[in-house]
C-alpha positions, -999 to +999 in steps of 0.1 A: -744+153-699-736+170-662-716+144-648-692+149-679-687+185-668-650+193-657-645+215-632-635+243-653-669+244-669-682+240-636-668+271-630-677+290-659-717+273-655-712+291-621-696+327-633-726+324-657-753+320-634-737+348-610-740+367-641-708+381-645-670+379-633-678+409-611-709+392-595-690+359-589-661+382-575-689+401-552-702+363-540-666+352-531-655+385-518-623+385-538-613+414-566-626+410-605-589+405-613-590+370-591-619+358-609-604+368-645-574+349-632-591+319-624-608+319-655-581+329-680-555+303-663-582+275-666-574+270-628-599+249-603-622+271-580-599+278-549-612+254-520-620+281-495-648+295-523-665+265-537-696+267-505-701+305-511-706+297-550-726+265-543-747+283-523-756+314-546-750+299-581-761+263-575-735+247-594-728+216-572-692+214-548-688+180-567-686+194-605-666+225-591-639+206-567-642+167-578-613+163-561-619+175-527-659+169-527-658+134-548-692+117-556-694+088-530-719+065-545-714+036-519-732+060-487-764+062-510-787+033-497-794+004-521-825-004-501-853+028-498-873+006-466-860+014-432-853-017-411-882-031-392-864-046-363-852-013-343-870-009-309-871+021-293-849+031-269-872+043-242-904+025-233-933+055-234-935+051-191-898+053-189-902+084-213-931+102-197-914+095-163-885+120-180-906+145-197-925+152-163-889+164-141-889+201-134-863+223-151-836+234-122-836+271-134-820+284-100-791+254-100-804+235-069-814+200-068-846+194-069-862+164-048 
């Protein structure tokens, strides 16, 4: 199961889809011996690196750094229909009366 997946085999899911130490290295522009470090220690994915590796490897910020990118289930909505009572906030003559003004281009007012 992925949810089960601590963040130290987060971070070896990641080194694996980078392909190697020297490729995950390359991706967070640190030296092999950092990544071997990282690994070999069983240490967390230092917090300034976890959006470079998200971004090449795929391996989510929230299996990599739980602790500083925690799963927030409450912000997901519970209902999928939008609410039916918002108005708009411009009536269409009140917006047409905006989209007609003139861009000032040579900074004076214009009348």
């Amino acid at each position: 199961m992925v949810d089960a997946m601590t963040p130290y085999q987060a971070l070896l899911a990641a080194r694996d889809a980078a392909g190697s130490n020297a490729a995950l290295a390359r991706i967070c522009e640190v030296s092999g011996t950092a990544v071997w470090k990282w690994i070999q220690s069983s240490k967390r994915l230092p917090a300034e690196q976890v959006l470079k590796v998200e971004a090449a490897t795929g391996v989510s910020r929230h299996l990599l750094r739980p602790d500083i990118y925690p799963i927030d289930h409450s912000t997901f909505p519970t209902d999928p229909e939008p609410p039916t009572d918002c108005a708009p906030i411009m009536s269409a003559r009140s917006f047409g009366r905006q989209s007609n003004r003139q861009p000032v281009l040579d900074g004076s007012a214009v009348a």
